[in-house]
C-alpha positions as CSV (number, residue, x, y, z in Angstrom):
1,X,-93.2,49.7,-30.8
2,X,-97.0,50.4,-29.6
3,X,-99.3,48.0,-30.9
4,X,-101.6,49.0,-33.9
5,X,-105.1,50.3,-33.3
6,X,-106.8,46.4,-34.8
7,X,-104.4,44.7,-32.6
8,X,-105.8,46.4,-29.4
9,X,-109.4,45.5,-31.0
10,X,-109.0,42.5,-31.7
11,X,-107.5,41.6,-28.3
12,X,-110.7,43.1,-26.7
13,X,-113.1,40.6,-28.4
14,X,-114.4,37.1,-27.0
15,X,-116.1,34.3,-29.2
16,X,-119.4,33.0,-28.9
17,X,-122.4,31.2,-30.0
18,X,-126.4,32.6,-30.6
19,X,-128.4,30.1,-31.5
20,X,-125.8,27.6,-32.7
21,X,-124.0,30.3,-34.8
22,X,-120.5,32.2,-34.0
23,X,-120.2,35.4,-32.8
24,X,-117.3,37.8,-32.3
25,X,-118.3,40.5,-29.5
26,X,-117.1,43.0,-27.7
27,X,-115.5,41.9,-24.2
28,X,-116.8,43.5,-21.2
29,X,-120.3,43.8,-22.3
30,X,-123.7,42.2,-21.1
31,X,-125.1,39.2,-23.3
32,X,-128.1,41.7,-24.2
33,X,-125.9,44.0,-25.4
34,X,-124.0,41.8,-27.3
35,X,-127.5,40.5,-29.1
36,X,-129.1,44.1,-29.5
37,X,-128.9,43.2,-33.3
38,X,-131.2,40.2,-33.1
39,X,-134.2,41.2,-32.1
40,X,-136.7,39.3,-29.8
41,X,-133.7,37.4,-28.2
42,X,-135.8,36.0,-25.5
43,X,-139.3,35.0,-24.6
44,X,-141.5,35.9,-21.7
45,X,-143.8,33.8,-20.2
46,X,-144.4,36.4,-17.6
47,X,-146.8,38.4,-19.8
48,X,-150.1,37.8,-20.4
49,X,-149.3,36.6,-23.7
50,X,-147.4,33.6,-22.8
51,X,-144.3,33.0,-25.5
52,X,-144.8,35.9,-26.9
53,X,-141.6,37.3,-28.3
54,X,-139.9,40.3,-26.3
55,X,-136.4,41.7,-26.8
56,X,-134.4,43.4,-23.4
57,X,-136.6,46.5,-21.9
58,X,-134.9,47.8,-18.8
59,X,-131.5,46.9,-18.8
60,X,-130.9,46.9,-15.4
61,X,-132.3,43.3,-14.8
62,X,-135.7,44.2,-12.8
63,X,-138.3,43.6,-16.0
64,X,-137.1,40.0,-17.3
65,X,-137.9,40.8,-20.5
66,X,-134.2,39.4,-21.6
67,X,-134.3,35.8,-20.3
68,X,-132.5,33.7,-22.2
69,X,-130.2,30.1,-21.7
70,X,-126.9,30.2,-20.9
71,X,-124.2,27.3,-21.5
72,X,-127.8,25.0,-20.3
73,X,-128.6,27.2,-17.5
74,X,-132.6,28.6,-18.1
75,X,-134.0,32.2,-17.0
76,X,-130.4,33.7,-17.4
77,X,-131.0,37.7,-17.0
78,X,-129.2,38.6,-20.5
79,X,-129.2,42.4,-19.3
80,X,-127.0,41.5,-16.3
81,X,-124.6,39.1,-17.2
82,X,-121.0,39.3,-18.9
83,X,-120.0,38.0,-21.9
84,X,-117.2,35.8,-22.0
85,X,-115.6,33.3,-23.9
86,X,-117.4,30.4,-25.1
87,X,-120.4,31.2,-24.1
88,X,-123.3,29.0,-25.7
89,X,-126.5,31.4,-25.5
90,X,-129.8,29.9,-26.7
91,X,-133.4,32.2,-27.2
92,X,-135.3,31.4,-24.1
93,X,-138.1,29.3,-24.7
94,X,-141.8,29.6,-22.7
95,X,-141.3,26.1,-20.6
96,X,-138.0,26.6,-19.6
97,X,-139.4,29.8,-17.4
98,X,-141.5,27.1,-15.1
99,X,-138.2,26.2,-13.6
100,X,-137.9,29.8,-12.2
């Protein structure tokens, strides 16, 4: 018996967090992908206009427009990482860049 067309959905989906709140994405895409909806997911300090908010440009990780915070981990290229489950992401905040 093949499997329904929800079942093969819902086995292609991983659980995580944005900003403290639960997610249900897609497996197999990037983090920027998977936050497209919510714009200005990270911040730039790299701009003149330091904190200012920006949302992912290139996708192809050479702007750093899509920094964000991984699981801890600052200056995480949102455009060129995988989602997976568990994953704890967090808007990228202006100091945390310094550590770059």
């Amino acid at each position: 018996m093949s499997a329904s067309p929800n079942a093969a959905e819902q086995a292609a989906l991983v659980h995580i967090t944005f900003e403290g709140e639960p997610r249900v994405v897609r497996e197999g895409q990037t983090v920027a992908a998977a936050l497209l909806g919510d714009l200005h997911a990270g911040y730039s300090g790299i701009h003149p206009l330091a904190g200012d908010r920006r949302a992912p440009f290139c996708m192809m990780g050479t702007c750093f427009e899509c920094l964000v915070e991984i699981d801890g981990e600052p200056n995480r290229q949102a455009c060129l990482t995988l989602v997976r489950e568990g994953m704890d992401i967090k808007r990228q905040h202006p100091d945390k860049e310094q550590e770059r």
